[in-house]
N, C-alpha and C positions, 0 to 999 in steps of 0.2 A: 167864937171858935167852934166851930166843927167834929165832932166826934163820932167815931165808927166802932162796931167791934173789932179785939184783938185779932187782926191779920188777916185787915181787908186794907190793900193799897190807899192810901188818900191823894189825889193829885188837887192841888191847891192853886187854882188861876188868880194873878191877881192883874186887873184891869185897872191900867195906869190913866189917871182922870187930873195926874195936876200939870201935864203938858198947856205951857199957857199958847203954843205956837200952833197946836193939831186940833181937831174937832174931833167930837167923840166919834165919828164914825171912826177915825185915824186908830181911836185907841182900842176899838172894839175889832180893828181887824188885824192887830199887831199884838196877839197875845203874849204873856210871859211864862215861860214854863218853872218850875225849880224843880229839880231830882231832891229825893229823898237821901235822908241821913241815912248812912251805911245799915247801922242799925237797926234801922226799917225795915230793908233790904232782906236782911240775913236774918230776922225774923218771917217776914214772910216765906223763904225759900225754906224755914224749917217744917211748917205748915204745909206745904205743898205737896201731892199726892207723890209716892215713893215707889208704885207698883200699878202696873197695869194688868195684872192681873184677876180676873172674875171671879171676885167673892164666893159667889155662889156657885162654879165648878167644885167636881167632889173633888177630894185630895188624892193624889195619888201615889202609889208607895212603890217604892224603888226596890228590888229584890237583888240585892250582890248575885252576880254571876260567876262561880267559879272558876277556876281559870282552867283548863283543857288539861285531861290526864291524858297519858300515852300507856296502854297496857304491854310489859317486854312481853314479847316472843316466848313460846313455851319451847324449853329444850329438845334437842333433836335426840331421836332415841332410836340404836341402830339395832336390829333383834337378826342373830346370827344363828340360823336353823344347822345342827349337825346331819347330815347324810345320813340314809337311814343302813343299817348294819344288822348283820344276820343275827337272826335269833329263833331258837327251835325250842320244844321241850317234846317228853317223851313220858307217856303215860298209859299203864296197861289195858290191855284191850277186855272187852266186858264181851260178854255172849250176844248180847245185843246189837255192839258195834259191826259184827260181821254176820248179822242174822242171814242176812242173803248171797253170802257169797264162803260161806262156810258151812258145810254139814257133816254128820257121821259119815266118816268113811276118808274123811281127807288125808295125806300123807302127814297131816301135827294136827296136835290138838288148838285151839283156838286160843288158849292160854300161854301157849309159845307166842304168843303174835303182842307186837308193839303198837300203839297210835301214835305217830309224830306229826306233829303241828310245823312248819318248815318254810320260812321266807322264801320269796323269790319273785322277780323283776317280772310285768303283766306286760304283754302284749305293746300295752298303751305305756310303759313306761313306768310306771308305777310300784310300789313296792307293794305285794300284797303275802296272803300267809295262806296254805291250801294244808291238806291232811293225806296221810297216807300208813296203811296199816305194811309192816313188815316181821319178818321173824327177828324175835328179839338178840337174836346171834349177831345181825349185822346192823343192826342199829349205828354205829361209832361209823361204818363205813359209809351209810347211807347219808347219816351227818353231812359228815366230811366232804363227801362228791356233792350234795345240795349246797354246801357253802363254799364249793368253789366254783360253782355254775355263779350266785352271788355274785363273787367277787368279779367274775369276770364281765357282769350283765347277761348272761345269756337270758334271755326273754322264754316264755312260760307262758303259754296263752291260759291253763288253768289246772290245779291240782285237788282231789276227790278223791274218795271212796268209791268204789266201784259201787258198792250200796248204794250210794244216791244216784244210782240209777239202774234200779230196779236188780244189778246184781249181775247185768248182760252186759257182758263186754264189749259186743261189739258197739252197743250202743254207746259207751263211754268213750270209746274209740274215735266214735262218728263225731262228737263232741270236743274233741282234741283234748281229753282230759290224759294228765299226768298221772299214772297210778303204780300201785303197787298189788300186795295179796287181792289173788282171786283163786279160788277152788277149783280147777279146770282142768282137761286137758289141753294139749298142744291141738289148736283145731287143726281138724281131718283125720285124728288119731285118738286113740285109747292109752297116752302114753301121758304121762302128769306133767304140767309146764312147769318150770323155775316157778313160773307164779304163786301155785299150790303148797310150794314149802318156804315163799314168804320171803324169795329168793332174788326177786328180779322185780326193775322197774320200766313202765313204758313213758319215755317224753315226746309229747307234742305228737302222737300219735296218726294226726289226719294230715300232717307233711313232713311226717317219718316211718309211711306207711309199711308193713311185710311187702316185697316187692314181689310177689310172685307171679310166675307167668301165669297170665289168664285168669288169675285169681287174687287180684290186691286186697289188704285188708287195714284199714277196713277200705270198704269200695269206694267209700267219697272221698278217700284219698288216693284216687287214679292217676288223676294230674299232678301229684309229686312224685312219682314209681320215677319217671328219667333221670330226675335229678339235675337238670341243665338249667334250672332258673332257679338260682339259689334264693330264699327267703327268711328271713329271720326267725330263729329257733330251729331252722335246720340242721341235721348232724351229718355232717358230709365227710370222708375219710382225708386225715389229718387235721379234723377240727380239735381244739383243744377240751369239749367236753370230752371227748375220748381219750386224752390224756388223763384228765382229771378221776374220770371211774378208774381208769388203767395203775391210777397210784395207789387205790384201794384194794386191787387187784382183782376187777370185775371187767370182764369183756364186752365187746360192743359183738351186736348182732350182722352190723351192717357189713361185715366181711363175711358172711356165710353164701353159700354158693346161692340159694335165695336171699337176698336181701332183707333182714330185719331191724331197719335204721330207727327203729324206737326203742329198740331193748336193750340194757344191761343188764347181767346178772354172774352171780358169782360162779364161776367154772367147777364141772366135779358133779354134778348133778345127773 
């Protein structure tokens, strides 16, 4: 008998020699096979390699992939900007605020006189705030007529002290600034303007020029003297800024037999 180690196949021929009718060639080329006991079988098949895989490959590690987050939407946030609205205030004037446009000899002393800080609509649309010294008598009126210029939009190309520019009027003129007290006469004369007692305001000056023949002022407001090409912040008769000084009870210039379409001032002077 034959013996292998555990769980190597054995195939077992066995070469039939008691045929008395064949020759042994007959029996040598008629072999006989016999299959293995079940046994065998299912022992060898437990032996048998279970992986094809390469030992000597490094291992490799599996890393869970989490599964896809969705970040919500950040809420919608709506920001509701209020209009902007008039606001003034009124604070006394120091020696210094009217150094150049105030001296001995004026019709009030300098300490009659108010600084008002005072909203109003820019050129460009915009809200912005300009200054302006007046006698402290008419402060409530001067309010009043700047907040309803406001309300209505009328446009303001810019508002100043005559001081901040050098204290010459005509130069603040040429500038188209919006002003009030100046120490002066009525030019061409020896006679004190509304200006001088703090009395009277000019708007928009270089296209609501003094229309005088042959003599505009200021000069580089020539081209608004006709008055036939209306342009914004113009005062042309029947405009509602005229109304609005008129509730105060301040007259407009622009009806005078010279035209002076930038000035208001309180009547009685």
């Amino acid at each position: 008998m034959l013996t292998k180690p555990l769980g190597t196949v054995v195939l077992v021929t066995i070469l039939s020699t008691g045929c008395s009718s064949g020759s042994p060639s007959d029996a040598l080329a008629a072999p006989t096979t016999h299959t293995l006991p079940a046994t065998t079988a299912a022992t060898t098949a437990a032996f048998a390699p279970t992986s094809t895989l390469d030992p000597s490959a490094p291992a490799t590690t599996h890393v869970p992939v989490p599964p896809p987050t969705t970040t919500p939407p950040l809420p919608t946030t709506t920001t509701t900007t209020e209009p902007p609205h008039f606001e003034y205030s009124v604070v006394p004037v120091t020696e210094e605020t009217v150094a150049l446009t105030w001296r001995v000899g004026c019709p009030l002393d300098w300490s009659e006189l108010s600084l008002l800080t005072l909203a109003y609509w820019g050129f460009d649309g915009e809200a912005k705030q300009g200054q302006m010294v007046v006698n402290t008598a008419v402060v409530d009126d001067v309010v009043t007529a700047f907040e309803g210029l406001f309300e209505i939009g009328f446009p303001i190309e810019r508002m100043a002290l005559v001081d901040d520019y050098g204290g010459d009027d005509k130069a603040a003129m040429a500038a188209d600034v919006t002003s009030g007290f100046n120490c002066r006469f009525v030019d061409g004369t020896e006679r004190w303007s509304n200006h001088a007692f703090g009395l009277a305001v000019d708007i928009n000056p270089l296209i609501n020029p003094w229309a005088r023949e042959g003599n505009v002022l200021p000069l580089e407001g020539t081209p608004y003297a006709a008055r036939d090409n209306p342009t914004p912040g113009m005062i042309n008769l029947g405009d509602a800024a005229i109304d609005i000084f008129a509730g105060v009870g301040w007259s407009w210039g622009g009806v005078w037999t010279s035209p002076d379409y930038m000035h208001f001032s309180q009547p009685g002077n």
